[in-house]
Each structure stands twice: as C-alpha cells, then as structure tokens.
N, C-alpha and C positions, 0 to 999 in steps of 0.2 A: 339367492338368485344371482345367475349368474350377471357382470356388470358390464355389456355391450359395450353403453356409451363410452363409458371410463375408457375402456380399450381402444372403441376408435375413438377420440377424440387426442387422446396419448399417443397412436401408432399416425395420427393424420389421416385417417382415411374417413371420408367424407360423407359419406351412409351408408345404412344396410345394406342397399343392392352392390356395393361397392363390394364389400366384405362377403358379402353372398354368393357372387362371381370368382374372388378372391377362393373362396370353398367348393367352388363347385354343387352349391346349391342354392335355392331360389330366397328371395326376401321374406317370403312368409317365415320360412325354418328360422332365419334370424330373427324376425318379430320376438316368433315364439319363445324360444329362448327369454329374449329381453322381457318379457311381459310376465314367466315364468310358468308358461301353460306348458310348455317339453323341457326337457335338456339333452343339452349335445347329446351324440354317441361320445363311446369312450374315443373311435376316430379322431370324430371333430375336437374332442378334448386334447388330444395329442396335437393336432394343427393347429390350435389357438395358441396353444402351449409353443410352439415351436415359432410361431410366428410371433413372439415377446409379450403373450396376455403372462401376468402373474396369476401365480399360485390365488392369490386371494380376489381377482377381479374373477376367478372362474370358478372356485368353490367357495367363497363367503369368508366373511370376515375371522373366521377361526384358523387361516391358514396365514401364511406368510407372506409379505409384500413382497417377493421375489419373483424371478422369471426361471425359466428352465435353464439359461445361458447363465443366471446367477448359480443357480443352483449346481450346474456342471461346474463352476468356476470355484468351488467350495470343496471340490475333488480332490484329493492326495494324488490322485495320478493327473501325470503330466502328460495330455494327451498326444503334445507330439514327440511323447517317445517311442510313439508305436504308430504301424498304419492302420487304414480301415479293413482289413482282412486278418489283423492279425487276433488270436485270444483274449489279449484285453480290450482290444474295441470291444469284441462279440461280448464280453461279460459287463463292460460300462452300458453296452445297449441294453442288455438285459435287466440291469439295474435301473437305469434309466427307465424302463416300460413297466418294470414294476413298480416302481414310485409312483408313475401316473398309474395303475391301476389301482391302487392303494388310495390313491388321494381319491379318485375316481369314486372309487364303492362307499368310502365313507361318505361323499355325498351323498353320494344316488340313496344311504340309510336315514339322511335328515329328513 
C-alpha cells in the first residue's frame, strides 16, 4: 500500500487536499490511495516519483528506499554532458519511463 503520510510528512506538505491540488486531483483520489481501495495511474506514479516520493513509499517495502533523483544519480552518464534535445537525453528518458513502468506493473501484479 501505497505510504501517503511517510511522503507528506518528509516532503512538509501539510495534507491530502494540499497534495491533491499539488496533482491536480481531488482529496478523495488521495484518500483512496492511502486507505488502499485504488492506486495511482502510472501518471500519478511518475509525479510522486518525480516530486521525491521513494521507490519504496510507493510500491512497498520490497523496493528501495530511494527516490528517482537518487536513482538518476546512480547514472554512468553525466548528464550535463548533453542537452535536453540531444540522443542521450531522449534515451535516459526512455529508460527512465521504463523503470517506472517496470516498477509500476510489478505492483499493480501484488
């Protein structure tokens, strides 16, 4: 189940409707989430992600206490050896979306 509180309480952000706004959806969607009647889209999974939820506050304790910023920082590539239009951005995005899709499905299979 995904871990809300852990997130905002770590990020400062003050409650649901706070976070809700923050997403552009309403405090029910984050209930839900928290109480574990939905889970994110893979969307919202990428904005949590991106917004410094870890790997393991959003899919369970079998993943890594990491965030996506840690997780890019683990890179062999040096990101500012390139711009954001060039080949290897496009291909660190790509890997980058596939990781969360990856991480993504093996939840959505528990």
């Amino acid at each position: 189940m995904i871990r809300i509180n852990e997130f905002m309480e770590r990020k400062g952000i003050k409650n649901q409707t706070e976070l809700a706004k923050t997403l552009g959806l309403t405090q029910g969607a984050i209930s839900s989430w928290n109480s574990g009647v939905r889970s994110p889209t893979h969307e919202m999974c990428v904005q949590l992600l991106k917004m410094g939820m870890t790997f393991r506050e959003l899919f369970g304790d079998e993943f890594p206490d990491i965030t996506l910023a840690d997780m890019k920082g683990m890179s062999p590539v040096n990101k500012s050896d390139y711009d954001s239009g060039s080949p290897e951005h496009e291909f660190d995005k790509k890997v980058e979306d596939s990781v969360i899709r990856l991480l993504g499905n093996l939840f959505v299979k528990k």
